[in-house]
MIDREN-646445 format. One record per residue (C-alpha): residue in one letter; chain; x, y, z. Coordinates in nm, 4 decimals. Example, Ala and Ser with C-alpha at 12.3 -4.5 7.8 and 13.67 -1.06 7.14 Angstrom:
<rs>
   kevex   romar          X          Y          Z
       A       A     1.2300    -0.4500     0.7800
       S       A     1.3670    -0.1060     0.7140
</rs>
This chain:
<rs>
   kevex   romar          X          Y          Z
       X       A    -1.6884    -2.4169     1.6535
       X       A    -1.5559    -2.4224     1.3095
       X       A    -1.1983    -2.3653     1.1263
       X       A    -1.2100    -2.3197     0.7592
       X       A    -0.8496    -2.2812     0.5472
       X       A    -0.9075    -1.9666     0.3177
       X       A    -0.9439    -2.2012    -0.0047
       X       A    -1.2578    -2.2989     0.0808
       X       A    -1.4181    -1.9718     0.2376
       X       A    -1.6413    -1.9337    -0.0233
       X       A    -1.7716    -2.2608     0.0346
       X       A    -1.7946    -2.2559     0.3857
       X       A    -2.0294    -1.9012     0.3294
       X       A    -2.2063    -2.0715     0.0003
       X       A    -2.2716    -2.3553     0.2342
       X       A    -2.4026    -2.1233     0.5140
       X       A    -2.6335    -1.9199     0.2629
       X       A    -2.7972    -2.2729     0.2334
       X       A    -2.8244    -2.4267     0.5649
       X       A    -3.0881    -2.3803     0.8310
       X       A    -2.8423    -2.0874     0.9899
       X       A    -2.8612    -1.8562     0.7022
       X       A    -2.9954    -1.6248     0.8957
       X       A    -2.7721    -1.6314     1.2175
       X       A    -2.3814    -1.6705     1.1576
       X       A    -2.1545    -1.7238     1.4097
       X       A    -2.0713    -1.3481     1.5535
       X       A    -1.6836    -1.3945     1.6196
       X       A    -1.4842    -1.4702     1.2977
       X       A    -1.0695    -1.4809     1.3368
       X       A    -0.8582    -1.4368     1.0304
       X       A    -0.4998    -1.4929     1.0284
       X       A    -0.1515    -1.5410     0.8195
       X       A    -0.0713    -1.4476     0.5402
       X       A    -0.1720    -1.0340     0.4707
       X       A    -0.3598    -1.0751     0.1528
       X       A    -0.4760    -1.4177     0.1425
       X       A    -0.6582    -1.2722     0.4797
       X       A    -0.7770    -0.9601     0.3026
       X       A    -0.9219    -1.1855     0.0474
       X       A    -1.1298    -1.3815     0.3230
       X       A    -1.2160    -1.0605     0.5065
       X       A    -1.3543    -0.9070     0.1684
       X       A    -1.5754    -1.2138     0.0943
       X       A    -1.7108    -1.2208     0.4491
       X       A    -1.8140    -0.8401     0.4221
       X       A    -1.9859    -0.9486     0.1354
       X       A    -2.1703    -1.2212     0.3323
       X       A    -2.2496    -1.0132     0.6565
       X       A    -2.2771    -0.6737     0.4803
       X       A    -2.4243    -0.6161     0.1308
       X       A    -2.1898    -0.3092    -0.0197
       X       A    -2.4890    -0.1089    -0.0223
       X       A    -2.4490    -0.1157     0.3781
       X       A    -2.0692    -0.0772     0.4360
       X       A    -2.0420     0.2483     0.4989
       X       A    -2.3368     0.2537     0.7936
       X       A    -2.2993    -0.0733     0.9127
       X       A    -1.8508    -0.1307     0.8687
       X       A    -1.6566     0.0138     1.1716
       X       A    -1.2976    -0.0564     1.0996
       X       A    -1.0000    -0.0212     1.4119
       X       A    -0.6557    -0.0148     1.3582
       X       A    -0.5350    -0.3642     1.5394
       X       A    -0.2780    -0.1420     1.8580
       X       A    -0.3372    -0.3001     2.1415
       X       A    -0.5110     0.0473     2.2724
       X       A    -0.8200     0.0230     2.0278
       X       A    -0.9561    -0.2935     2.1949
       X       A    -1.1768    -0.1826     2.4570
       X       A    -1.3125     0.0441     2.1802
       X       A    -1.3853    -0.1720     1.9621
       X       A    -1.5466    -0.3925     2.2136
       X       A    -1.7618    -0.1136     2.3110
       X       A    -1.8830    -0.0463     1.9528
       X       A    -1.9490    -0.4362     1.8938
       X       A    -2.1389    -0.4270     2.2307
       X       A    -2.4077    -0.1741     2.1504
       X       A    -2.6941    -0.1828     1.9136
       X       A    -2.6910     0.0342     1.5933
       X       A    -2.8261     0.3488     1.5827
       X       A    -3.0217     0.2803     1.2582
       X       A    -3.0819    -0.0685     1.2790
       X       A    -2.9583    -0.3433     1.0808
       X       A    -2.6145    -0.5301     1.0895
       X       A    -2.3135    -0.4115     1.2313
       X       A    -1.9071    -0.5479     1.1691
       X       A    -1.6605    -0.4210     1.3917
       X       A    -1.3342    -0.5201     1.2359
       X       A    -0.9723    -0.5012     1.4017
       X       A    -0.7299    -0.5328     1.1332
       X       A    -0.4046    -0.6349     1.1791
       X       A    -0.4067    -0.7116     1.5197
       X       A    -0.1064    -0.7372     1.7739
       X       A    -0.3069    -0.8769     2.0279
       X       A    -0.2177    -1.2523     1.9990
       X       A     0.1532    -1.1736     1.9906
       X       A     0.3706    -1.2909     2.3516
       X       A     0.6862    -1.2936     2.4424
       X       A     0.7900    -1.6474     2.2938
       X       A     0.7151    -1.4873     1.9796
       X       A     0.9769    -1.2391     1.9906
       X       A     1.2350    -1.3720     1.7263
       X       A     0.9633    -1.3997     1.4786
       X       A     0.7922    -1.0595     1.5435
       X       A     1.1878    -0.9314     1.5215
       X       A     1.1968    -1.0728     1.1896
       X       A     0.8561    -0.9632     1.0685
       X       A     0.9870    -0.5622     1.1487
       X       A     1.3305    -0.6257     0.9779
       X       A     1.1593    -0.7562     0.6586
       X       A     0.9347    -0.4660     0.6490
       X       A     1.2162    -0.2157     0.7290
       X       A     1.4187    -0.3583     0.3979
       X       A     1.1108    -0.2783     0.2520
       X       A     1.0695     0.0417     0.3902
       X       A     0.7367    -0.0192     0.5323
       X       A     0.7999     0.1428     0.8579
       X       A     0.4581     0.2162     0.9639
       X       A     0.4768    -0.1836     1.0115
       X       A     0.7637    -0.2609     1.1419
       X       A     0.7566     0.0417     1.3956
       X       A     0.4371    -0.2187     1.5029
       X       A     0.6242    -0.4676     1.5338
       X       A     0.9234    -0.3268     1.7468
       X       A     0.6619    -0.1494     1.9519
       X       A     0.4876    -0.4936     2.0346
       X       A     0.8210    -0.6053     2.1396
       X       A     0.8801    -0.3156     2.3799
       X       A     0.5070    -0.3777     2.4993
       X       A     0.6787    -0.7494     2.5958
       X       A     1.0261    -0.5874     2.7761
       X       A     0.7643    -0.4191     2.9915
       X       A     0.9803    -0.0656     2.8647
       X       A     0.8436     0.2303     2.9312
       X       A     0.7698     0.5403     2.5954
       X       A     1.0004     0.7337     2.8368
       X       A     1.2807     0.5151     2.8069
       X       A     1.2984     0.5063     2.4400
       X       A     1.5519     0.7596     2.3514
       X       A     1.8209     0.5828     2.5606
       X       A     1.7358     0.2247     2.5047
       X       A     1.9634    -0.0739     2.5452
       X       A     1.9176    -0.3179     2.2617
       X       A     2.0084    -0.5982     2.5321
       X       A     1.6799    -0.5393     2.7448
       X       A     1.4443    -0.6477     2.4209
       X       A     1.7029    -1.0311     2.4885
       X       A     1.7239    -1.0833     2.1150
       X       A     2.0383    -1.3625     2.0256
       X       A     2.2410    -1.0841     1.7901
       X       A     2.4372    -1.4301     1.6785
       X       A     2.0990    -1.4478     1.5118
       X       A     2.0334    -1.1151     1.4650
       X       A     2.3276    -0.9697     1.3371
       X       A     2.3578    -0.5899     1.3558
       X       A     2.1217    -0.3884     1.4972
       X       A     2.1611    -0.0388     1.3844
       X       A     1.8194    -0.0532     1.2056
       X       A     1.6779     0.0083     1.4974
       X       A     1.7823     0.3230     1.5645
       X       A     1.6021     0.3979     1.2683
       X       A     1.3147     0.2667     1.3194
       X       A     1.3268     0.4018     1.7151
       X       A     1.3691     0.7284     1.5778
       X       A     1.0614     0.6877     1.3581
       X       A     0.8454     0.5772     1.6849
       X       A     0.9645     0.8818     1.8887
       X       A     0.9284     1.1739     1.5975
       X       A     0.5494     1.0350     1.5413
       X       A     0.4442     0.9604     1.8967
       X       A     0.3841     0.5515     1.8856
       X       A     0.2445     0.4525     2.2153
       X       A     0.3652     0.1468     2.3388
       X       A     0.1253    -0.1150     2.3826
       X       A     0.0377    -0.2858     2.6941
       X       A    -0.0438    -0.6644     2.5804
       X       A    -0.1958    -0.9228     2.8467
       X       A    -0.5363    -0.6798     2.9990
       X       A    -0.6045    -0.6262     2.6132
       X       A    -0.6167    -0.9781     2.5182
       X       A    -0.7864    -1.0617     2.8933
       X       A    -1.0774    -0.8164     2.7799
       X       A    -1.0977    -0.9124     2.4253
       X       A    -1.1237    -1.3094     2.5286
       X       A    -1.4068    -1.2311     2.8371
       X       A    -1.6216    -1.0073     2.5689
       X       A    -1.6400    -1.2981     2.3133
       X       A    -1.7056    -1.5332     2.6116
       X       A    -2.0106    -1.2763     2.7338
       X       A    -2.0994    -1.2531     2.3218
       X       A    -2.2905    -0.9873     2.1786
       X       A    -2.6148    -0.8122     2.0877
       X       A    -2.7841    -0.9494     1.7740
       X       A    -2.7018    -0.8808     1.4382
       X       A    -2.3140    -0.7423     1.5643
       X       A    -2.0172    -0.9332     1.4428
       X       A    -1.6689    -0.8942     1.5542
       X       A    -1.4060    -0.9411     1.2931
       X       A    -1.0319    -0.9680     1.3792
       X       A    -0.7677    -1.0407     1.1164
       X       A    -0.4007    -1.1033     1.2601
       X       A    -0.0855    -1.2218     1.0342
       X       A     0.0275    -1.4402     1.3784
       X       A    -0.1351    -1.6314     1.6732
       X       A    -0.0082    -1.8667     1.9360
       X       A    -0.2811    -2.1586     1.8953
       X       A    -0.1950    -2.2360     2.2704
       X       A    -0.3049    -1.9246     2.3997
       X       A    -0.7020    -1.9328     2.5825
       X       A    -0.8260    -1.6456     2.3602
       X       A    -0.7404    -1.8271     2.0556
       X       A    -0.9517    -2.1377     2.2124
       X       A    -1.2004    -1.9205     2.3156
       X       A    -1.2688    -1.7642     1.9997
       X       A    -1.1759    -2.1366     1.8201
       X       A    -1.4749    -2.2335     2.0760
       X       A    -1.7442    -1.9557     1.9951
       X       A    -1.7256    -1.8516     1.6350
       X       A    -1.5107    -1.9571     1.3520
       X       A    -1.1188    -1.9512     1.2985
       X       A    -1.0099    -1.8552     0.8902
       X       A    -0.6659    -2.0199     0.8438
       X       A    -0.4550    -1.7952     0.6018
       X       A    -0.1314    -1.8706     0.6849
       X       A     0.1522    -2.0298     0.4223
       X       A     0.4497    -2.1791     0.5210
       X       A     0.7447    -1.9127     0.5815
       X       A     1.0263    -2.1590     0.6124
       X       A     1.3260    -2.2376     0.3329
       X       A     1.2601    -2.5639     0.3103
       X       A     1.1647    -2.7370    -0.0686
       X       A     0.8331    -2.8007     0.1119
       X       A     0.7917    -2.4518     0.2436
       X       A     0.9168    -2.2859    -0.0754
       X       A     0.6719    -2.5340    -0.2869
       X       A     0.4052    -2.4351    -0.0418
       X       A     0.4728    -2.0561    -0.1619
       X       A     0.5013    -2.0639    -0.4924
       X       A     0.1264    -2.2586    -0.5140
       X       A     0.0026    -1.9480    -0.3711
       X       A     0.1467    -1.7809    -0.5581
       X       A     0.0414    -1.8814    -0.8614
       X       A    -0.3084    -1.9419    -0.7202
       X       A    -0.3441    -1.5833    -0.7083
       X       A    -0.1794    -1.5229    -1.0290
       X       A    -0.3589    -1.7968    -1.2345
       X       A    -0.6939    -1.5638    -1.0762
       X       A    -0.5711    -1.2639    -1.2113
       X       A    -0.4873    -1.3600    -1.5227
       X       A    -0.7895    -1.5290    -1.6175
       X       A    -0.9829    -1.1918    -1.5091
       X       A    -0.8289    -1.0324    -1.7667
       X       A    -0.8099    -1.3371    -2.0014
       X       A    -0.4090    -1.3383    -1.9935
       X       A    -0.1218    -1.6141    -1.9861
       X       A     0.2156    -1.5623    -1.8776
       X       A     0.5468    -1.7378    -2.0149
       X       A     0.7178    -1.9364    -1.7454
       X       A     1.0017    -1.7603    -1.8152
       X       A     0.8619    -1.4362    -1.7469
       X       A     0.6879    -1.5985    -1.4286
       X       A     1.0249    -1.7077    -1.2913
       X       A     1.1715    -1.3841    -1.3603
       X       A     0.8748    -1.2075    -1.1563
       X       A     0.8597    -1.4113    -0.9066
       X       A     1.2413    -1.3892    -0.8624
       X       A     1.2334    -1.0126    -0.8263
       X       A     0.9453    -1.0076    -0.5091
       X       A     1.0088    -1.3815    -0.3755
       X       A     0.7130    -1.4443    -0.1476
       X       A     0.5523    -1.1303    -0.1498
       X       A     0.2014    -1.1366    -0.2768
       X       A     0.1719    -0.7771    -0.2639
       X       A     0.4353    -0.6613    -0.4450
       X       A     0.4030    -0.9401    -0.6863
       X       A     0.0004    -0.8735    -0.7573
       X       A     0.0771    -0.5411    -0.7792
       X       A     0.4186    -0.5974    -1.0623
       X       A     0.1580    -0.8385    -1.2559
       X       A    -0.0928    -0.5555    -1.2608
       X       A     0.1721    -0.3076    -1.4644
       X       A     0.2440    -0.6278    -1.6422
       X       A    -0.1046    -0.6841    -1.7927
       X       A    -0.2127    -0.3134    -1.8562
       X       A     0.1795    -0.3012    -2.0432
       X       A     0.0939    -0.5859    -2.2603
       X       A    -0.2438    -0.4164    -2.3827
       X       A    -0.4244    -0.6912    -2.6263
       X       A    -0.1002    -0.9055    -2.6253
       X       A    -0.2920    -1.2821    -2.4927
       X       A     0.0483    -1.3131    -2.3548
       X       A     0.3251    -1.1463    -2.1007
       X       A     0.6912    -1.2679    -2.1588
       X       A     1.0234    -1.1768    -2.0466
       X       A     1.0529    -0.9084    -2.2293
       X       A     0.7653    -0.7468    -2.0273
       X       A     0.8830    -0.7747    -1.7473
       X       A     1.2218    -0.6449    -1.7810
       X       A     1.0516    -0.3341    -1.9334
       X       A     0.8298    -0.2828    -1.6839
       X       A     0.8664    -0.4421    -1.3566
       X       A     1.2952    -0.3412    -1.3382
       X       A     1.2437    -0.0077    -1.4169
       X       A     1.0065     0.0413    -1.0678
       X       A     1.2385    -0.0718    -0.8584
       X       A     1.5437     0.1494    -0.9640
       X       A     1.4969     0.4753    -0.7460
       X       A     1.2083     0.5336    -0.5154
       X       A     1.2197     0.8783    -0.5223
       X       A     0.9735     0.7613    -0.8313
       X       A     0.7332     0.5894    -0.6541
       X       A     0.6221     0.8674    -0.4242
       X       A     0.5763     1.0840    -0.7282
       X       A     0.3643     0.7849    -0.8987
       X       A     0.1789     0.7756    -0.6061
       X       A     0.0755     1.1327    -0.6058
       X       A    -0.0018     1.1043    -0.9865
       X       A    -0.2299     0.8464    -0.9376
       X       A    -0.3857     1.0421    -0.6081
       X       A    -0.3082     0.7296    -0.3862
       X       A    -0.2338     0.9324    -0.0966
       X       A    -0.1488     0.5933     0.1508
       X       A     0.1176     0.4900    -0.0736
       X       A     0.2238     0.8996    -0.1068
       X       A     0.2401     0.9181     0.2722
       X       A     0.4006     0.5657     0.2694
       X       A     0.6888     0.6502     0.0099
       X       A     0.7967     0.9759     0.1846
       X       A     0.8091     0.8366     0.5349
       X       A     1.0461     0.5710     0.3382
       X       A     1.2155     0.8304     0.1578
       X       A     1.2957     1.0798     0.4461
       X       A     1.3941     0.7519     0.6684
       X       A     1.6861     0.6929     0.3823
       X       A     1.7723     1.0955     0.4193
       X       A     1.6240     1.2051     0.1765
       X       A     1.6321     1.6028     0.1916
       X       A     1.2895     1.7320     0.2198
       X       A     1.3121     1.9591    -0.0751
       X       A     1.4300     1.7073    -0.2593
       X       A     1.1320     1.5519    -0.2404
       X       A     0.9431     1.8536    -0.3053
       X       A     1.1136     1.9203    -0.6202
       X       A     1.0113     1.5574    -0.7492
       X       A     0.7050     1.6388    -0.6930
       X       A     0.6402     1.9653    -0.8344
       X       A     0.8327     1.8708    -1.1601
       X       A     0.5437     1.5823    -1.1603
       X       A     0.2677     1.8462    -1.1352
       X       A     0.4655     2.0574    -1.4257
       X       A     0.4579     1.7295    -1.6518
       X       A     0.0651     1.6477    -1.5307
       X       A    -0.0099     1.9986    -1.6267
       X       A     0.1548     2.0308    -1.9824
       X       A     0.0170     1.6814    -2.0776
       X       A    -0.3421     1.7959    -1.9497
       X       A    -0.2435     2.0696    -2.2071
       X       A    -0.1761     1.8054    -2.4679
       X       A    -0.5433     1.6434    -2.3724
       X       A    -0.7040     1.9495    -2.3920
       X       A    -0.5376     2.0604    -2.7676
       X       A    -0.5799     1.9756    -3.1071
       X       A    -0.3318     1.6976    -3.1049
       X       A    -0.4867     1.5489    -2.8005
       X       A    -0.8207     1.4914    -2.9597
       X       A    -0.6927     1.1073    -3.0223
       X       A    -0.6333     1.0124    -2.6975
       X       A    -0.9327     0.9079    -2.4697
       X       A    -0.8872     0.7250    -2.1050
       X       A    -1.0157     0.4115    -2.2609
       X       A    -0.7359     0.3388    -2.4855
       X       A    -0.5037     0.0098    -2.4915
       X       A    -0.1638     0.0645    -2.4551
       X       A    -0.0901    -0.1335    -2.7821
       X       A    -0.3470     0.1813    -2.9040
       X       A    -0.1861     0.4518    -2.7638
       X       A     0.1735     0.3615    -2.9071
       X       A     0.0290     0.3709    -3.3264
       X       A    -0.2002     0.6876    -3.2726
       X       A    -0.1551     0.9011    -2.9621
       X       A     0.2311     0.8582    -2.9408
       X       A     0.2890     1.0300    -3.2648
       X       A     0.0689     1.3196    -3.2016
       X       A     0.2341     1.3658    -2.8570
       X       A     0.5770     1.3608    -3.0699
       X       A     0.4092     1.6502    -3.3070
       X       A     0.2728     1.8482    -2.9416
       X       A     0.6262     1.8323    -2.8209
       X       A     0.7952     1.9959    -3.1488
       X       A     0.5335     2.2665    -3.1544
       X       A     0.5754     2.3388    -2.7834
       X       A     0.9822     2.3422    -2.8624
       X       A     0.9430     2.5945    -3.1571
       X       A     0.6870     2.8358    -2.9131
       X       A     0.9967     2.8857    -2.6346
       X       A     1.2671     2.8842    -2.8596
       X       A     1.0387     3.2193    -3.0011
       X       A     0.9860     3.2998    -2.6430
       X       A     1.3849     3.2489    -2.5515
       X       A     1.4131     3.4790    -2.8686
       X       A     1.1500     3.7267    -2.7826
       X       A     1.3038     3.7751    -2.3910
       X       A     1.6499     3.7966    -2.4718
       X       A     1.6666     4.0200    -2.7320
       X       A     1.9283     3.8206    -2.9479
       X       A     2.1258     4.0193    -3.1162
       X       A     2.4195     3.9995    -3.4163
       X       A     2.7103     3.7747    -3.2955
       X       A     2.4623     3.6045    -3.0095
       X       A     2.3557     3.2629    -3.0244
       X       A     2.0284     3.2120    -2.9896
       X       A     1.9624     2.9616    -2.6538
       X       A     1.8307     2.6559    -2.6894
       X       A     1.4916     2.5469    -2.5377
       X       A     1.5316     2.3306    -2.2644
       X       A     1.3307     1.9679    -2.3222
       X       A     1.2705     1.9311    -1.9475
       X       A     0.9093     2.0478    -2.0528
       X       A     0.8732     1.7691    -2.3140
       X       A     0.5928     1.4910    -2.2557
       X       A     0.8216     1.2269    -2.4473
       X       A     1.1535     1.2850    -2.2811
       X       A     1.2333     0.9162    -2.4695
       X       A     0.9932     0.8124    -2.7345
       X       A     1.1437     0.4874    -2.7248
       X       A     1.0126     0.4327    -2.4321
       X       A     0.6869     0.5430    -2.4032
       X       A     0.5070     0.3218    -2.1117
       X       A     0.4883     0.5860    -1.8461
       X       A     0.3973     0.8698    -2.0845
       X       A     0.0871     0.6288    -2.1227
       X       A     0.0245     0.6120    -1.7227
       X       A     0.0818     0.9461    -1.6688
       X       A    -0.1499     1.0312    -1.9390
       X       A    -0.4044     0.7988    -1.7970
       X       A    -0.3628     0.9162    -1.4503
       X       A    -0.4190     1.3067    -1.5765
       X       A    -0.7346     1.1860    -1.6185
       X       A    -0.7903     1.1801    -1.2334
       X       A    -0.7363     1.5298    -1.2159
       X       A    -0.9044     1.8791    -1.3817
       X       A    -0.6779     2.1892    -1.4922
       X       A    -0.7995     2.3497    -1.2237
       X       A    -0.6958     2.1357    -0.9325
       X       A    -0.3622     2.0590    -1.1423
       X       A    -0.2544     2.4930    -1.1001
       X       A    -0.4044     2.4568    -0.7415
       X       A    -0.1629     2.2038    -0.6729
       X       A     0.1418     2.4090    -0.8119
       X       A     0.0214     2.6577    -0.5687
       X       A     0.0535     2.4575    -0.2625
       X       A     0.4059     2.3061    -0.3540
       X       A     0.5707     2.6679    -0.4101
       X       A     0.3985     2.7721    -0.0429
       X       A     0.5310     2.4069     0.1008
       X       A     0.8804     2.5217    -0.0749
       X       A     0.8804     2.8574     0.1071
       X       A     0.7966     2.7444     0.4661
       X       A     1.0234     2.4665     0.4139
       X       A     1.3172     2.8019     0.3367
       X       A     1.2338     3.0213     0.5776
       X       A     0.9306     2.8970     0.8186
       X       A     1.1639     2.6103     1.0633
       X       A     0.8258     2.4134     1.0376
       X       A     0.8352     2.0006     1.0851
       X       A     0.9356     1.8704     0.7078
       X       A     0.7280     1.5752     0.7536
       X       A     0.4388     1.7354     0.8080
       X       A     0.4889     2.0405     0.5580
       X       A     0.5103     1.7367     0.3083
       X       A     0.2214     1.5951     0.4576
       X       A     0.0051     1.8892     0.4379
       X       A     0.1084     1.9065     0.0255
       X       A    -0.0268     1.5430    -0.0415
       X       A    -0.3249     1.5616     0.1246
       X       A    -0.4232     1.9087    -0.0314
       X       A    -0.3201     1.7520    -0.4197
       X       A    -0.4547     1.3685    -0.3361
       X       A    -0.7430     1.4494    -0.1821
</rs>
């Protein structure tokens, strides 16, 4: 019936609110391209269908595998329990993919592998094993050659044994593609019961194919998609995203940005919108009152996140984001990382979380509060962090002292300054999030958490229990 590009969505639903139909929507809404830009449109829809008073009755959200459809279809195609509206939503659907689309869907899971996303591109390489018609029980011993990717366009392959590896150690089914999509396209023919709407948000779809017609035919299409090519067209095409979405955040938060510092950013995600929302983010809560971010900002800031990610995954759990935690050590034990390696990062980020909730909780830490700047926090809590750090020196060098028993002709030893909150008071940026993100957590819950890493770090020694989930078990427990 209708297709709307995602510029105008809000239009399209402040047009809606205002016509005769107001009241009845269409019940089949499609989403697709680019992953953000869709989120965006999904998020404003919600708002339409589903007031956020009613989300959490009326939302029922399905991972997009191939295997949730006939749920899904089942939830859309009953009435709700307690009455009202209800949105079924599969998100990030495979179901559109086909075998034509191979090469691009190959692509798609390489670019997520270099980014270590491989929850996504294990989706991807599973769709294209749903396509080879291969079978879960031939995936140990599988011949590259049977998927018929072109390795003259390819190149080498060896990621995949990665990423097969990855599929096999967490179970991945392999999805079975054409009933799916033969189900999902005679549902939205047969509709549904009033007041149910069926969302589906996809990053590709073959406009040839008879469910996207069908669905084209009986609800509305969202276009989200940008360009992906290297052409000046395609790369123009980008960057006005891009700075769409930029130009929106920074006028939230009543910011400007140097084009210096913009090319710089941009330079360091490319077409990413993810990655680069997420870099402008630090950006803007770095540059405190500053009207303006420069170059200078972003070498500070956005450089330093990208050196070892061994630092994300303890950001993560600092900030109790337990997706991205889970995320980072699936990426980090994919690069071979050693498991205890990873535990140690973490528990030395409790230890700092726990002396700086010290810190809060003293004399010195009376000026800090949550709400501070960061342009704040360098002229008055920074200093008084400096003074907690030289007390807390002084009281184990008397400790050192008192254990050892230093006698004539004995040096006393010096205090280690692992335990200091501002290893480098010249740069004091994350000492301000991690003081900030303390906030997220009580004393309490910071010793609990010290608890379970030292019994993670003993059945990791002794037990022969599955690292992954042993780490698993830890950031659920601390991020919960």
């Amino acid at each position: 019936m209708t297709e709307v590009n995602y510029k105008k969505v809000k239009q399209y639903i402040a047009d809606l609110k205002k016509s005769d139909k107001a009241g009845k929507p269409e019940q089949v809404y499609l989403i697709h391209g680019e992953e953000m830009l869709c989120k965006s449109a999904l998020d404003d829809l919600l708002d339409f269908l589903l007031p956020s008073g009613d989300r959490s009755v009326g939302q029922h959200l399905f991972d997009g595998g191939n295997e949730n459809i006939p749920d899904a279809i089942e939830q859309c195609s009953t009435y709700s329990l307690l009455g009202g509206i209800k949105v079924v939503c599969i998100y990030d659907s495979r179901v559109f993919y086909s075998r034509q689309d191979s090469l691009k869907i190959f692509e798609k899971a390489k670019k997520a592998y270099d980014k270590n996303e491989l929850k996504k591109a294990a989706r991807y390489f599973l769709s294209m094993l749903g396509f080879a018609n291969i079978a879960y029980e031939d995936l140990a011993g599988l011949d590259y050659k049977l998927l018929k990717i072109d390795s003259k366009q390819t190149g080498d392959l060896k990621w995949l044994d990665q990423l097969k590896e990855y599929c096999i150690d967490n179970r991945l089914p392999i999805p079975a593609s054409s009933e799916n999509s033969a189900i999902l396209q005679k549902a939205v023919e047969k509709g549904f019961p009033s007041g149910n709407y069926l969302i589906i948000t996809t990053d590709l779809v073959d406009k040839r194919r008879v469910l996207y017609k069908t669905i084209k035919s009986a609800g509305v299409i969202i276009d989200c998609s940008v360009p992906r090519g290297d052409r000046k067209a395609d790369k123009t095409a980008q960057e006005a995203v891009v700075r769409e979405k930029m130009g929106a955040l920074l006028g939230r938060y009543h910011k400007k940005i140097d084009p210096a510092a913009f090319h710089a950013l941009y330079e360091m995600t490319g077409f990413d919108l993810r990655t680069f929302i997420h870099n402008l983010e630090k950006l803007i809560d770095h540059a405190g009152k500053r009207e303006k971010i420069t170059i200078k900002d972003v070498n500070a800031v956005v450089s330093r996140t990208r050196k070892d990610p061994i630092y994300e995954i303890t950001g993560a759990m600092a900030e109790k984001n337990l997706p991205q935690a889970l995320f980072f050590m699936d990426s980090l034990l994919s690069d071979n990382f050693h498991p205890l390696q990873i535990l140690a990062a973490l528990t030395n980020q409790a230890r700092r979380l726990i002396i700086i909730k010290d810190f809060v909780e003293s004399t010195q830490g009376r000026g800090w509060n949550k709400g501070m700047s960061y342009n704040q926090f360098q002229s008055h809590a920074m200093p008084l962090i400096q003074a907690y750090d030289k007390i807390l020196l002084e009281c184990l060098a008397q400790w050192h002292t008192d254990q050892s028993g230093t006698g004539k002709g004995k040096k006393a030893k010096k205090p280690t300054s692992d335990l200091v909150i501002a290893k480098n008071p010249r740069s004091p940026y994350p000492v301000y999030l991690l003081l900030k993100n303390s906030e997220k957590f009580t004393s309490r819950e910071l010793l609990d958490a010290m608890g379970y890493l030292s019994a993670a770090d003993i059945k990791l020694k002794s037990t022969g229990q599955n690292p992954r989930l042993v780490l698993e078990n830890v950031l659920f427990k601390i991020c919960r």
